[in-house]
N, C-alpha and C positions, 0 to 999 in steps of 0.2 A: 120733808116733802120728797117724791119720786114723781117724775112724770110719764108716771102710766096711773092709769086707775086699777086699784090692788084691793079686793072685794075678801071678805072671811071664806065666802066660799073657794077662790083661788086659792088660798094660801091651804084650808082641808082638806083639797084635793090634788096639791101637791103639783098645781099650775106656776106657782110665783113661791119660791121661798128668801128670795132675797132679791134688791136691786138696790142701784147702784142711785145714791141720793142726789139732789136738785144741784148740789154743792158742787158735786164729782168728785170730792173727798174722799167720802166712805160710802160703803153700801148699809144698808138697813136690810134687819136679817125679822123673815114673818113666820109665827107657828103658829096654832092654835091648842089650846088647850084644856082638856076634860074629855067627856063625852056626849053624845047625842047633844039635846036642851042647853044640857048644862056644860057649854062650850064658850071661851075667852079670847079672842085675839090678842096676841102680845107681840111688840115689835122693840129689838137691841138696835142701837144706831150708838156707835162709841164709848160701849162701856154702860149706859143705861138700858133698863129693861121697864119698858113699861106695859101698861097695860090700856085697850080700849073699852073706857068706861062706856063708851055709846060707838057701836060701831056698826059700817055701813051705811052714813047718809048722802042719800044721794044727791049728785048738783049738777047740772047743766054739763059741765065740762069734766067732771070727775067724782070720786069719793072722798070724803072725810070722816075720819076717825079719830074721836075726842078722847083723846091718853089722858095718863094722870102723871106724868113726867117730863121732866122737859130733857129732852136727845140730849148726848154732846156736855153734860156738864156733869162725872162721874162723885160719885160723893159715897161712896162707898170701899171696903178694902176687901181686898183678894179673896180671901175666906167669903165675906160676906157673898159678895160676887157668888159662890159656889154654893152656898145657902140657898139662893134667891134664885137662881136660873135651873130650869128646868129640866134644859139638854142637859147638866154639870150633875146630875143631884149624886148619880153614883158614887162619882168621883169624890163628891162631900161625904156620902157616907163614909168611906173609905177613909178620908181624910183624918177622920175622929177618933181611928185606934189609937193606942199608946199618947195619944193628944198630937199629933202629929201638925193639925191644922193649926195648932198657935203661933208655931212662926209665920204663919201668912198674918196673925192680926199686926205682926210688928211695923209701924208706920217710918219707923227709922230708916230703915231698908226698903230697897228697891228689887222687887222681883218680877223674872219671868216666868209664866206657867204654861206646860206644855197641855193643856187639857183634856184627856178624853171623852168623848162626847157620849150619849146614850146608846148609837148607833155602833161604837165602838168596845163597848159591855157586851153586847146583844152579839156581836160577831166574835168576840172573844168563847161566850157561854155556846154557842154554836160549833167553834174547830174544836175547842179545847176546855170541854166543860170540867174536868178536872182541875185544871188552873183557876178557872171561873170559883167554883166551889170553894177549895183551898182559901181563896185573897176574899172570899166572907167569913171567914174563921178565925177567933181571936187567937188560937195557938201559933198560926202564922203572919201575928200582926208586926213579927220584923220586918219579915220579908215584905211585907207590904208597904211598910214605909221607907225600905228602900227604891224599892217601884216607882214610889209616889218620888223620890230624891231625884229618879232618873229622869223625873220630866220638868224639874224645878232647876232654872238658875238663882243663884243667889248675890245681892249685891250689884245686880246690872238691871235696867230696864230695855228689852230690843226689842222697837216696834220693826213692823213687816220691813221698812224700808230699808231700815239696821241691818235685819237679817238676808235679804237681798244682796248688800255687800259680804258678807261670810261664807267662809267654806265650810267651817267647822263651830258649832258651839257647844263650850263645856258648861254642863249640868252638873249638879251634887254629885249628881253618883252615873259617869259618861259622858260619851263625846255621842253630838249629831251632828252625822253631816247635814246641810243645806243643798238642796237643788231646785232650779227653777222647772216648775212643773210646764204643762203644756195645757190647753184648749181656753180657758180662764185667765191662767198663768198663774194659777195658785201657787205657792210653794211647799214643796216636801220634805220630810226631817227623813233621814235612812240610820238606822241602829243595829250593826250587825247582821245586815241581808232582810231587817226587818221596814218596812216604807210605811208612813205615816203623810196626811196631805193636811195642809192648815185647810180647813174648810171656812173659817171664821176667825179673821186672824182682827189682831187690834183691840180687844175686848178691854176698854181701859181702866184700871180701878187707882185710886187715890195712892195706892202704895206699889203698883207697880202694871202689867200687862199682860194678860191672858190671850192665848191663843189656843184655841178649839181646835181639837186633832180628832181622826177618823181613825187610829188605829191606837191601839196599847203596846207600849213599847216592855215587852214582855214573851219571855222564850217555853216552849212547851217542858216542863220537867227542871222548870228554873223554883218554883215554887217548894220548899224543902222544908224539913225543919231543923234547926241547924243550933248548933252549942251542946249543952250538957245533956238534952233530951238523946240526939243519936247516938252520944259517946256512952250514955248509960247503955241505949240500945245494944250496941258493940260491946259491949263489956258482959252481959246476961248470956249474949249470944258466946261469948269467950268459954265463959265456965261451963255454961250449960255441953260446949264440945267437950271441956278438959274433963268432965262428969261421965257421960259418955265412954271415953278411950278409958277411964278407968275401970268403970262397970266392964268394958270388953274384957281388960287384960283380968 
C-alpha cells in the first residue's frame, strides 16, 4: 500500500513512477505496459513484480488495484528476475550469449547485479550506436560477457544499505566506486570517469540482489574482436606488405 492514490493513468503519463510504501521500508516502483487498449499496470515492491489483474477501482478515500502477487516475498532467482521484468529484458537478452546467464540460476551462490535498465540501452544506441550494434552480435559475444562480468559481484549479497557503507566494490571484471548521490539520495557507481545512478536499487531475488542502473558501464571503442580473428587479420596484412616490396624490388 502507498498513501497517495496512484491511478494507470498517472503512472502512463509519467505523473508517479514510484513511491515510497505504507511500511517506509521500500518504495514500489509503477509502469505500464503494451499499447493503447491493450495496456497493463504492473508494480515491483521487493524483488516481486506483479501485475493488476483489475485495475483502477475506485473508493471513497483512494484506489485499489487487484495484483496477482503478493509484494515482499521473492520466489524467484536472478536470471529469472531478468526474464520476467520488463525494464531488464535487454539485459536478458544479452545475458544468453555463450550461456552466460546460467551462473545467475546457481542458487548456492549469492549475487550482486548491477543492472541496466531499458533507458540505458536506448541512451547507449543514441551516443554510441556502434557499440550498441557490436554487443548484438554473436562474433563479439566475449566481449560481452565480459561487460555483463563488469556489473556482476559474485559470492556477496549488498543490499543498498551495504553499499552505503563502501567506497569501492569489486565486480568479476572491476572496481566501482560508490557515491552518495544528491536530491533523492540515490546512490551512484563511477567506472572510469564513466557515472551510473541506482534508480531502483533492492530488487530481491532468492539467490541474490538486483539493483537497476541508468547507465552501461561501457567505453566507446572498448567493443573489439580480440584473439586469433585479429592476429590472423595482422598476419594477411604482414604478407600481403612483404608481396608488395617484392613485386617493387
Amino acid at each position: 500500500m502507498v498513501m497517495k492514490s496512484v491511478s494507470t493513468d498517472d503512472v502512463r503519463n509519467g505523473r508517479i513512477m514510484e513511491h515510497l510504501a505504507a511500511d517506509h521500508l521500500r518504495y514500489l516502483y509503477f509502469r505500464v505496459v503494451g499499447k493503447g487498449r491493450n495496456t497493463t499496470l504492473t508494480v515491483d515492491g521487493a524483488g516481486v513484480n506483479a501485475t493488476a489483474v483489475q485495475a483502477d477501482i475506485g473508493a471513497t478515500n483512494g484506489i485499489v488495484h487487484i495484483i496477482d502477487r503478493v509484494l515482499g516475498m521473492p520466489f524467484q532467482a536472478i536470471n529469472e528476475k531478468l526474464a520476467a521484468d520488463p525494464d531488464l529484458k535487454e539485459t536478458y537478452e544479452l545475458s544468453l550469449m555463450n550461456n552466460w546467464n546460467e551462473k545467475l540460476m546457481d542458487k548456492k551462490k549469492r549475487f550482486t547485479f548491477f543492472v541496466p535498465n531499458e533507458q540505458a540501452w536506448q541512451q547507449l544506441k543514441e551516443e554510441h550506436f556502434t557499440e550498441y550494434e557490436r554487443l548484438h552480435m554473436e562474433k563479439y559475444s566475449d566481449q560481452i560477457n565480459k561487460i555483463l562480468d563488469r556489473h556482476l559481484v559474485v559470492g556477496e549479497e549488498l543490499p543498498s544499505r551495504d553499499l552505503e557503507t563502501r567506497r569501492n566494490v569489486d565486480t568479476a571484471n572491476g572496481v566501482f566506486t560508490i557515491e552518495r548521490g544528491y536530491g533523492y539520495g540515490q546512490l551512484s557507481l563511477e567506472w572510469q570517469n564513466i557515472r551510473a545512478t541506482i534508480v531502483r536499487p533492492d530488487v530481491q531475488a532468492t539467490n541474490g540482489i538486483i539493483h537497476v542502473i541508468d547507465r552501461i558501464m561501457v567505453k566507446p571503442g572498448e567493443i573489439t574482436i580480440t584473439g586469433g580473428t585479429t592476429t590472423l587479420s595482422v598476419s594477411v596484412a604482414t604478407v600481403l606488405v612483404s608481396l608488395a616490396l617484392l613485386c617493387g624490388m
